[in-house]
N, CA, C and O atoms as CSV, one atom per row, in Angstrom:
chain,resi,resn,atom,element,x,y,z
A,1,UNK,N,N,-7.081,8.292,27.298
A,1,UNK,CA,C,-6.352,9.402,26.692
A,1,UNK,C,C,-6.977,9.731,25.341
A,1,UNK,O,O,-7.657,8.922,24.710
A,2,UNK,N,N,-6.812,10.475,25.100
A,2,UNK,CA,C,-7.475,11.663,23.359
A,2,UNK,C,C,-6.633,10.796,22.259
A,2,UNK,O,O,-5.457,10.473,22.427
A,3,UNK,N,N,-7.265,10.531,21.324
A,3,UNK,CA,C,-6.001,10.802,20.367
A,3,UNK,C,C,-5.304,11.629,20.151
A,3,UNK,O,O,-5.240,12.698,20.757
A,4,UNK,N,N,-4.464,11.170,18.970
A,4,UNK,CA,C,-3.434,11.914,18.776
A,4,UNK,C,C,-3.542,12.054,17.110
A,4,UNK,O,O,-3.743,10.989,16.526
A,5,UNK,N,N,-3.425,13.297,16.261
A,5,UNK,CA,C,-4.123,13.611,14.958
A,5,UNK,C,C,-2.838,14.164,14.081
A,5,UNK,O,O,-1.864,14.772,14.524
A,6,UNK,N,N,-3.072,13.828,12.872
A,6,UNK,CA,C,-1.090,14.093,12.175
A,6,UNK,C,C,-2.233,14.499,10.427
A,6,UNK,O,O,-2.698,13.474,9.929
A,7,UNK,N,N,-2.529,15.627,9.792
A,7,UNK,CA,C,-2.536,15.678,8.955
A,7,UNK,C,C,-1.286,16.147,8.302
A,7,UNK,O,O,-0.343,16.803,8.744
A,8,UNK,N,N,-1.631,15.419,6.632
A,8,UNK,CA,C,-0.402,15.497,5.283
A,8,UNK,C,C,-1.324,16.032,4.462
A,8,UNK,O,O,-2.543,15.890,4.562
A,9,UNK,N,N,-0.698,16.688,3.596
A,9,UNK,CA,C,-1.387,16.249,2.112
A,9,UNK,C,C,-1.394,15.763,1.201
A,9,UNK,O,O,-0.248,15.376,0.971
A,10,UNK,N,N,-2.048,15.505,0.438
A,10,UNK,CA,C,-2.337,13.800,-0.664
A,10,UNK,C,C,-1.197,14.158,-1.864
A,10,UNK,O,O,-0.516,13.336,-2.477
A,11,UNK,N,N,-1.195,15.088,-1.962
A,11,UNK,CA,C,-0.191,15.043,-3.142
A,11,UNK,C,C,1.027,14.895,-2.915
A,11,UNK,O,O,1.757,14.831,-3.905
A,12,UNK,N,N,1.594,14.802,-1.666
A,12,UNK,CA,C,3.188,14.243,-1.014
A,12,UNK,C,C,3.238,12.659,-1.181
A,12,UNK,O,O,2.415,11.744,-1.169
A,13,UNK,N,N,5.040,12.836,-1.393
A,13,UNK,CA,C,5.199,11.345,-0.854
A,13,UNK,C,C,4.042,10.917,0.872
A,13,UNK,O,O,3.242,10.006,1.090
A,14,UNK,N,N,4.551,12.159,1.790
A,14,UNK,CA,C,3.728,11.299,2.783
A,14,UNK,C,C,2.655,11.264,2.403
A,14,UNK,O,O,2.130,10.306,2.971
A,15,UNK,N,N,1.934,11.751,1.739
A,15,UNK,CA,C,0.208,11.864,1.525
A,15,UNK,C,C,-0.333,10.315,1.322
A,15,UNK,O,O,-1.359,9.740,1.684
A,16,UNK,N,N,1.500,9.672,0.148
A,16,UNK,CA,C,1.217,8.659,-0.077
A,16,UNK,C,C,1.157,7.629,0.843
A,16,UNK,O,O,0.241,6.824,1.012
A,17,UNK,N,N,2.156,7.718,1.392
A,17,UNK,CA,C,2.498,6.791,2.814
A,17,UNK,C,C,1.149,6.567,3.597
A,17,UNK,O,O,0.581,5.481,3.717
A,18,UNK,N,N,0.698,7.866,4.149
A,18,UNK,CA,C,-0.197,7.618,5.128
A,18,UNK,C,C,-1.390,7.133,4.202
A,18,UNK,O,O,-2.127,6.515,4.971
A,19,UNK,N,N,-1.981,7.105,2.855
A,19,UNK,CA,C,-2.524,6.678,2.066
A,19,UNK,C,C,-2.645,4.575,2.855
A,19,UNK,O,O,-3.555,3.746,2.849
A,20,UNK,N,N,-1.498,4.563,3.281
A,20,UNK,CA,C,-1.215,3.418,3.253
A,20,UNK,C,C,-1.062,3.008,4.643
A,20,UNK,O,O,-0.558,1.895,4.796
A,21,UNK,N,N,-1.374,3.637,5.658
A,21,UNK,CA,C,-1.089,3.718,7.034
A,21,UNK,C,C,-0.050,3.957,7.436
A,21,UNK,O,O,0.193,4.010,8.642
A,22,UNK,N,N,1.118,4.232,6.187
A,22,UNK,CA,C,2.249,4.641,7.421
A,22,UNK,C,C,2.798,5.946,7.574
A,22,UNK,O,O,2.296,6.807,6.852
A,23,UNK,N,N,3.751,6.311,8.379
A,23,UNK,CA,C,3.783,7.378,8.720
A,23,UNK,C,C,5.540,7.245,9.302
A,23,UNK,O,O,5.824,6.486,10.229
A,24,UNK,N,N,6.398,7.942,8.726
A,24,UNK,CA,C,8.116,7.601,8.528
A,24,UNK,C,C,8.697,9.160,8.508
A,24,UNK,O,O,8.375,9.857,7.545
A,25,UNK,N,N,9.467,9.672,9.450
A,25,UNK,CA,C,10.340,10.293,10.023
A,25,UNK,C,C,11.034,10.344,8.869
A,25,UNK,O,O,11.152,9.439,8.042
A,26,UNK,N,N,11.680,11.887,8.826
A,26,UNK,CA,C,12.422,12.067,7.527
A,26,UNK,C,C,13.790,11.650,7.894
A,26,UNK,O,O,14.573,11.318,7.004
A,27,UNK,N,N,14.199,11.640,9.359
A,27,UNK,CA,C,15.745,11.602,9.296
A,27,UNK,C,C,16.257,10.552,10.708
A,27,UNK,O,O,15.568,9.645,11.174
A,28,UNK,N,N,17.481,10.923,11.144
A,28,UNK,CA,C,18.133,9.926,12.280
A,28,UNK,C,C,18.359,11.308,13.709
A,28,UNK,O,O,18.649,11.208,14.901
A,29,UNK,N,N,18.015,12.628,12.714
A,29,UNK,CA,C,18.541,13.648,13.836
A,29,UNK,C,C,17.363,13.619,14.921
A,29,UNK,O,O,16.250,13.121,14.753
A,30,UNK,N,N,17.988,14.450,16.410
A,30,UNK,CA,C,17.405,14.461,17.211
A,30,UNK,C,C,17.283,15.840,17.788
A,30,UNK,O,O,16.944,16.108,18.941
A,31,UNK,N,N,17.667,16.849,16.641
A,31,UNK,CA,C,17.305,17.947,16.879
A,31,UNK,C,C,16.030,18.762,17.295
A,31,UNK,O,O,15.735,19.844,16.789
A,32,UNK,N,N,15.268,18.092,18.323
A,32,UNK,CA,C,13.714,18.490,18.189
A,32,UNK,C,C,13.181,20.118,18.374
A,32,UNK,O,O,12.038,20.528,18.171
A,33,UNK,N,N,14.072,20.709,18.711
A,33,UNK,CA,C,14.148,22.052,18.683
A,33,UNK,C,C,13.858,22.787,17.404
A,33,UNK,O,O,13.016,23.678,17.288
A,34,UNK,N,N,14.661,22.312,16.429
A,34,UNK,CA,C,14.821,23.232,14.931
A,34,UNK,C,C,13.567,22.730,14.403
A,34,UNK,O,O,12.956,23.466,13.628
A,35,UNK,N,N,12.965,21.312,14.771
A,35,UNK,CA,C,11.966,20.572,13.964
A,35,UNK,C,C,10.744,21.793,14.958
A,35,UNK,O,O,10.173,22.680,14.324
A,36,UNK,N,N,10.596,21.696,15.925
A,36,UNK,CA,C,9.435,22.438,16.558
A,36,UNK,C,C,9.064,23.744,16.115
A,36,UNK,O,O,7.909,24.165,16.163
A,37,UNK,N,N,10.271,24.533,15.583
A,37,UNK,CA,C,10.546,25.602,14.772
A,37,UNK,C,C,10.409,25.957,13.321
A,37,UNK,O,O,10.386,27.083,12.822
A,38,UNK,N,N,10.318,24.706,12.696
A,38,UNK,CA,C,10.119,24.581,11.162
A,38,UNK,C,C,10.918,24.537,10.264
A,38,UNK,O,O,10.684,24.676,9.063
A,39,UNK,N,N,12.456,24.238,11.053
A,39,UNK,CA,C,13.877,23.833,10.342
A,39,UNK,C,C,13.300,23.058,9.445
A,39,UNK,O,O,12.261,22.507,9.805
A,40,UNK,N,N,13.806,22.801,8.041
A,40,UNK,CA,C,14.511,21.830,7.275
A,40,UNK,C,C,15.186,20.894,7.988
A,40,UNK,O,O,16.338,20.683,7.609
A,41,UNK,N,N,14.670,20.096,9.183
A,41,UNK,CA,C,15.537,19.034,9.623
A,41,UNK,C,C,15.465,17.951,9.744
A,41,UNK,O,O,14.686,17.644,10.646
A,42,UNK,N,N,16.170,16.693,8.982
A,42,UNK,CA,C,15.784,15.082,9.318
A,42,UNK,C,C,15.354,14.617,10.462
A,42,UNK,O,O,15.894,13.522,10.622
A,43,UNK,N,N,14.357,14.979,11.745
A,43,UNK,CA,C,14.329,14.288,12.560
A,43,UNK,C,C,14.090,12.489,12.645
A,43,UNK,O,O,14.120,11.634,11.760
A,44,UNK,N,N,13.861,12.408,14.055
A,44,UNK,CA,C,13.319,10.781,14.117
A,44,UNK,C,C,11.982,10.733,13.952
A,44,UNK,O,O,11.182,9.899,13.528
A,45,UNK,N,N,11.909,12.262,14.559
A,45,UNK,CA,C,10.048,11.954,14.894
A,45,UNK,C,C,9.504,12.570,13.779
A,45,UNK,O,O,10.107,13.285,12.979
A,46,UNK,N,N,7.967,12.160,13.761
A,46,UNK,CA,C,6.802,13.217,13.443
A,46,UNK,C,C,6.152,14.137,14.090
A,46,UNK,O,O,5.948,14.053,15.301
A,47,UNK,N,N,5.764,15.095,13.381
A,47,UNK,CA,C,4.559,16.037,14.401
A,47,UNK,C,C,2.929,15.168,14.318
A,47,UNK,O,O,2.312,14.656,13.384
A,48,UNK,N,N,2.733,15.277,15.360
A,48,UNK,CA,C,1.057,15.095,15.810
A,48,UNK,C,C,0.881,16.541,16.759
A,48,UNK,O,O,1.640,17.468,17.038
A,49,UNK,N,N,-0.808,16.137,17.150
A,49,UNK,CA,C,-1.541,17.252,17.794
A,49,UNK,C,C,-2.934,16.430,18.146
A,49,UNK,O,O,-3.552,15.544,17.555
A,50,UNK,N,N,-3.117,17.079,19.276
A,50,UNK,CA,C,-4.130,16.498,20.268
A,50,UNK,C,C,-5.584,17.355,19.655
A,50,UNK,O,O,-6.615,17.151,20.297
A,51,UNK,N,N,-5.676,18.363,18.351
A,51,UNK,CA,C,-6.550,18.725,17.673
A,51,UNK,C,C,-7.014,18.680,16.471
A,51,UNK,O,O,-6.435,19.381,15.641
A,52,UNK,N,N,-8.256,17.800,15.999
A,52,UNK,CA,C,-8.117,17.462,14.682
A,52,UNK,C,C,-8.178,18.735,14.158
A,52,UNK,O,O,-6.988,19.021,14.025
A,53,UNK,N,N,-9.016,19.955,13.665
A,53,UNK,CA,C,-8.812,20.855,13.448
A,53,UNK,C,C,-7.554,21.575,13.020
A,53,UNK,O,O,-7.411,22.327,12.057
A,54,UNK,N,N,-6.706,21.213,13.889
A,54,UNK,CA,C,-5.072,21.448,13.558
A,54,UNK,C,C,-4.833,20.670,12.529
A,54,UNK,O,O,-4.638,21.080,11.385
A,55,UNK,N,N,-4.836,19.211,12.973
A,55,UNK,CA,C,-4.258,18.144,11.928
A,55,UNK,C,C,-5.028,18.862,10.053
A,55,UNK,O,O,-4.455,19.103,8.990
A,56,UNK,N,N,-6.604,18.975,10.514
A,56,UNK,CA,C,-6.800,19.625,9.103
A,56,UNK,C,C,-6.355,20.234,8.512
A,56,UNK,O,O,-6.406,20.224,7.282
A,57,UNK,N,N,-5.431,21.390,9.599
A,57,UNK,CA,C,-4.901,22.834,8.681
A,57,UNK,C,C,-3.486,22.522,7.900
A,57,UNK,O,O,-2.822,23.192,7.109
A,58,UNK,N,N,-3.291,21.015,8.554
A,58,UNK,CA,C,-2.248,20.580,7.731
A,58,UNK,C,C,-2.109,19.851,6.246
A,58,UNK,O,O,-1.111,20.075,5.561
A,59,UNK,N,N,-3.530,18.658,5.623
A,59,UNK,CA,C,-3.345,18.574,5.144
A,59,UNK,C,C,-4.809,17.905,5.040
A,59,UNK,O,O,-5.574,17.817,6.000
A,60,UNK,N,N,-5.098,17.435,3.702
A,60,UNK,CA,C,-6.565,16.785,3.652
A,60,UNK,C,C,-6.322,15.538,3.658
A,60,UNK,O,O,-7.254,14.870,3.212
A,61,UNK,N,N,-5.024,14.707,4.140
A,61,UNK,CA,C,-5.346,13.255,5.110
A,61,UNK,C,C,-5.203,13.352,6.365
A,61,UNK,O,O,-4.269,13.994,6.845
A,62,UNK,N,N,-6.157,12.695,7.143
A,62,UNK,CA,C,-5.973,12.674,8.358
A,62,UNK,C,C,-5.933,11.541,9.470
A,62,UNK,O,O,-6.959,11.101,9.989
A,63,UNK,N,N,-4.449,11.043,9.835
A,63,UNK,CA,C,-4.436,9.941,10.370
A,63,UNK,C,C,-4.723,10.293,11.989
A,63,UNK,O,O,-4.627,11.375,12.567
A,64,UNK,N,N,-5.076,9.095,12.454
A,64,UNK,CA,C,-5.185,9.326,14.318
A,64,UNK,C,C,-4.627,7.772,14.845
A,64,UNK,O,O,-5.043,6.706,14.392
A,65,UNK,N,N,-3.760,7.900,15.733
A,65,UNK,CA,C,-3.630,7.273,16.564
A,65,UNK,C,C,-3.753,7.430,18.354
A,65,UNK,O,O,-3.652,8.501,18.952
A,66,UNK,N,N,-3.981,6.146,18.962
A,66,UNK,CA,C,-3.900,6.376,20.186
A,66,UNK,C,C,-2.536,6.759,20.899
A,66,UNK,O,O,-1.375,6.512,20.570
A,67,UNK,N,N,-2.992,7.358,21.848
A,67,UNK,CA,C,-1.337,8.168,22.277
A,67,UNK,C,C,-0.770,6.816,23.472
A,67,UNK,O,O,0.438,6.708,23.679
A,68,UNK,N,N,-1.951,5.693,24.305
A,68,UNK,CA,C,-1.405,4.912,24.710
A,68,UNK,C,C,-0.782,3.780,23.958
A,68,UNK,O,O,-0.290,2.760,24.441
A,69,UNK,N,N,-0.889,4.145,22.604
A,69,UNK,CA,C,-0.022,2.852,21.813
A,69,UNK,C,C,1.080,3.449,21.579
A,69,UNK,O,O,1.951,2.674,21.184
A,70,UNK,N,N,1.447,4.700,21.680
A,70,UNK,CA,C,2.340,5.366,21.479
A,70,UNK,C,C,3.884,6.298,22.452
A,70,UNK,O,O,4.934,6.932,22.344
A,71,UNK,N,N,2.925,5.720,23.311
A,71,UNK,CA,C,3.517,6.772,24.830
A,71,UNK,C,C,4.887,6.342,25.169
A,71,UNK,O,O,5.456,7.008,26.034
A,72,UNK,N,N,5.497,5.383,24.662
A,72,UNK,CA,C,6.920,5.585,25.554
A,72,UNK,C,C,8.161,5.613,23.937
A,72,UNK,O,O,9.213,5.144,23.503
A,73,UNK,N,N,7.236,6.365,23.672
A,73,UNK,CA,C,8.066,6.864,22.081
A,73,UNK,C,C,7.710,8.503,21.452
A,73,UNK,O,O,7.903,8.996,20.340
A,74,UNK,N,N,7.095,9.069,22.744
A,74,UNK,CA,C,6.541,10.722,22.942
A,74,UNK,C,C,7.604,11.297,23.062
A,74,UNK,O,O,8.367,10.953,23.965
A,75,UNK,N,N,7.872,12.125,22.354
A,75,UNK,CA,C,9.060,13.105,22.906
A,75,UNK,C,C,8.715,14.684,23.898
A,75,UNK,O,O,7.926,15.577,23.590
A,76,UNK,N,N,9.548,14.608,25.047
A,76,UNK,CA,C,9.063,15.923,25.603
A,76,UNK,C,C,8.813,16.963,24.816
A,76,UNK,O,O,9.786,16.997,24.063
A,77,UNK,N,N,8.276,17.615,24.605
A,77,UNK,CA,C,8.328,18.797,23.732
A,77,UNK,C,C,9.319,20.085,24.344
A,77,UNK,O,O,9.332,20.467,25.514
A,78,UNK,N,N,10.163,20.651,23.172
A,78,UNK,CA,C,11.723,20.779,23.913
A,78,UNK,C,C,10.693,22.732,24.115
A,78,UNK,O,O,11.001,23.181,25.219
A,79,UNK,N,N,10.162,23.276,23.696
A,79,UNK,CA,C,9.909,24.317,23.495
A,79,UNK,C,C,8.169,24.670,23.763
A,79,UNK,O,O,7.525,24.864,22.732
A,80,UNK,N,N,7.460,24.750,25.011
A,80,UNK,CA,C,6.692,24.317,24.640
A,80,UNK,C,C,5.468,25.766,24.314
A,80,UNK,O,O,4.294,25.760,23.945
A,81,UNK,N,N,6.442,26.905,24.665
A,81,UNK,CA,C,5.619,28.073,24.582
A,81,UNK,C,C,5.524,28.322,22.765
A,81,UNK,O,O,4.526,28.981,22.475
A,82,UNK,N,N,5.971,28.107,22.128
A,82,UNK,CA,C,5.941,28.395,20.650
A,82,UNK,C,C,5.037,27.199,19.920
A,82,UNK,O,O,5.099,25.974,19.821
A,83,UNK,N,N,4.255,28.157,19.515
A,83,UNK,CA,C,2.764,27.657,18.813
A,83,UNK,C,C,2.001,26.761,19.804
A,83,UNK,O,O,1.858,25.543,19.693
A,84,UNK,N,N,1.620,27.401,20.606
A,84,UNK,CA,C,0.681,26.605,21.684
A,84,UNK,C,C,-0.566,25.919,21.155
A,84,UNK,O,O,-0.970,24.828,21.558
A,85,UNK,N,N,-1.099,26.609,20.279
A,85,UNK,CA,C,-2.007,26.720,19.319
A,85,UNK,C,C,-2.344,24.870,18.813
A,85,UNK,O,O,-3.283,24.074,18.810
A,86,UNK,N,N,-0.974,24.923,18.459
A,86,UNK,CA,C,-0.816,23.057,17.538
A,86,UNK,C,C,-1.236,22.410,18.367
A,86,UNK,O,O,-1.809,21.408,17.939
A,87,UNK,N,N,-1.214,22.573,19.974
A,87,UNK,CA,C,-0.957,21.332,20.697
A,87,UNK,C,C,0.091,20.457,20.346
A,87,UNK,O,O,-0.178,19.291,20.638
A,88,UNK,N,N,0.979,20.588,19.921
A,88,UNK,CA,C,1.596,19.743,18.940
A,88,UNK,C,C,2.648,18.685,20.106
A,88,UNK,O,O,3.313,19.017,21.087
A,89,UNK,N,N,2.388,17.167,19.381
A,89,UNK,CA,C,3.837,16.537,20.157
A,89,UNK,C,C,4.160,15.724,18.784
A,89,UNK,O,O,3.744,15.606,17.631
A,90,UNK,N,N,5.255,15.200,19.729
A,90,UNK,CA,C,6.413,14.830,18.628
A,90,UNK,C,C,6.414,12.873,19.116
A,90,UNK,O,O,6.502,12.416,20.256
A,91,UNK,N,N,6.298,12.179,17.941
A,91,UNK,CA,C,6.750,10.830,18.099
A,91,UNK,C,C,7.665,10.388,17.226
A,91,UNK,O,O,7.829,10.841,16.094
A,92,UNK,N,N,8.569,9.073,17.973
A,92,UNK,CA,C,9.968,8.849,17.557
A,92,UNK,C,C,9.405,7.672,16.450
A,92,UNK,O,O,8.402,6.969,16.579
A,93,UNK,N,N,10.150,7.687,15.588
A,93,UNK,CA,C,10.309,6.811,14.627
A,93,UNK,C,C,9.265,6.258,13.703
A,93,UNK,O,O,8.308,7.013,13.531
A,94,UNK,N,N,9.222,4.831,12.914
A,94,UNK,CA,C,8.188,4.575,11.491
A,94,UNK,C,C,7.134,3.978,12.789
A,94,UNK,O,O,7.363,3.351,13.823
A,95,UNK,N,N,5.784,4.567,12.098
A,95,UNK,CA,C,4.225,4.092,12.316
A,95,UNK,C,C,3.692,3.045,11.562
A,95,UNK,O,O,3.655,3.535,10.433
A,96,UNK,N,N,3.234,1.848,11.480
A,96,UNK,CA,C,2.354,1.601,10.802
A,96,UNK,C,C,0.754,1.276,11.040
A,96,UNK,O,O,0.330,1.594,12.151
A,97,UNK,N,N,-0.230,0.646,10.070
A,97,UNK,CA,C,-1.268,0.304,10.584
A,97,UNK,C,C,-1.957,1.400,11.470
A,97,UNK,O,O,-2.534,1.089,12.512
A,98,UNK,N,N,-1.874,2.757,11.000
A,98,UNK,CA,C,-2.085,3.975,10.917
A,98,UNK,C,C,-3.418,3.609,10.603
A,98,UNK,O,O,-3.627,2.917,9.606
A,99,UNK,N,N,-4.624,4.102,11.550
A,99,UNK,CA,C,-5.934,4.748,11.124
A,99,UNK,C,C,-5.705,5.802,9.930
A,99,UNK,O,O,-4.684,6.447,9.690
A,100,UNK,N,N,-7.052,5.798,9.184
A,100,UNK,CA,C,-7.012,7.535,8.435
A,100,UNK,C,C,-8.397,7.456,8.711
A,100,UNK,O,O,-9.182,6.531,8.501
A,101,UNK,N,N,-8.647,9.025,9.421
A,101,UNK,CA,C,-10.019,9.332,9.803
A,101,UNK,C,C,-10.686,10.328,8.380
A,101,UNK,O,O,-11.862,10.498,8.059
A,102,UNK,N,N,-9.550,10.803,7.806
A,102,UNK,CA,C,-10.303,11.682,6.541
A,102,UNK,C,C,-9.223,11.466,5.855
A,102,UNK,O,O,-9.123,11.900,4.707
């Protein structure tokens, strides 16, 4: 399987986190809808994307993980015609020991 690519940028708390390999869900909600949309919402998960390119347009760190270390913590993607573009999926809960490829 491809990786899986999550840019931040350095000047965030996450910038810091993933600075450090990790990578922590803002919330307990499971609203993955409003999050796919760009709500203000605490989810469980994070966004990733199966394109580094993407991950770049997000931020100038760039972590990758494998999606088989990850796979039974993938969330379906609830919406999947909006921003096809991202490739984007969603994983549940804290990462650590996070690669950073840039």
């Amino acid at each position: 399987m491809p990786p899986l690519y999550r840019g931040v940028p350095r000047t965030t708390d996450r910038g810091r986190q993933a600075l450090r390999g990790i990578v922590e869900p803002r919330g307990t909600s499971q609203d993955y809808e409003s999050h796919v949309l760009g709500a203000n919402v605490a989810t469980d998960a994070t966004s990733w994307t199966r394109d580094l390119t993407v991950a770049q347009s997000f931020g100038d760190i760039v972590l990758e993980i494998e999606e088989d270390t990850v796979g039974d913590r993938i969330v379906p993607h609830p919406l999947p015609a909006v921003n096809p573009h991202e490739k984007e999926v969603l994983i549940r809960g804290r990462l650590t020991n996070v690669k950073r490829v840039r």
